[in-house]
N, C-alpha and C positions, 0 to 999 in steps of 0.2 A: 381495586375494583369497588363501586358504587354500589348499594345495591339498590332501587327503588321499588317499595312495596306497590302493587297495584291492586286495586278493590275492584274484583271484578262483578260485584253484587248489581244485578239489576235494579233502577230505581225506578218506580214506578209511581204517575204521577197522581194526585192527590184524586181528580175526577175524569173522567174518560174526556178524553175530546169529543167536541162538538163539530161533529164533520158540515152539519149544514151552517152551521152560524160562521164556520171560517169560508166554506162559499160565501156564502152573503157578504162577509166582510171584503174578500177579495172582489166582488163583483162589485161594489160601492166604489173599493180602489178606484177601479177599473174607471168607472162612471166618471169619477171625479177628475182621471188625469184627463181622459177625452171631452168633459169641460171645460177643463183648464188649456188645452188645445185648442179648440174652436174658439175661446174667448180671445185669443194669439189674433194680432194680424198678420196674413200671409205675407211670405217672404218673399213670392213671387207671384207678378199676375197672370192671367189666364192666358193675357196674350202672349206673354213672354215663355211661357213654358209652354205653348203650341209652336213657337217659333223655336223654343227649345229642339223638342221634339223633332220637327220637322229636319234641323240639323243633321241632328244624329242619325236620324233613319239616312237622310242622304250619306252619311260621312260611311256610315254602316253598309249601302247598300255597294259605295264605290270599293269599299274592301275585301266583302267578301266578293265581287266581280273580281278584282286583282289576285285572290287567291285561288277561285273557279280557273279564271287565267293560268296561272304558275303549277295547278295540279294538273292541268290537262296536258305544258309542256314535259312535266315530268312520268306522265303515264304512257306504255307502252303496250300499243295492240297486241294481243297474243293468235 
């Protein structure tokens, strides 16, 4: 059997955090990736992802009709 000592002693760091300067730095984060996005060009155009869109609501609207369908053969009047 092994034994390994553990130092359960709290350490405690040198000066308290700074809760508003780590917001601030997170929110710069922030700033920057979401400029580094908009600098991006789109992967897709406006037209295409309306044309997207429109798809899928069809594709979406004929399935859930197929399933309204198939619950109704299997539901029985009481």
């Amino acid at each position: 059997m092994v034994h390994i000592p553990i130092d359960l002693t709290r350490i405690e760091p040198e000066k308290s955090i700074d809760r508003y300067s780590l917001t601030r730095s997170e929110g710069q984060q922030k700033k920057r990736r979401l400029e580094a996005i908009e600098l991006e060009e789109p992967s897709i155009g406006m037209a295409e992802l309306k044309k997207a869109i429109t798809s899928w609501r069809t594709e979406f609207d004929t399935h859930m009709t197929a399933l309204e369908e198939q619950s109704r053969c299997h539901t029985t009047m009481l």
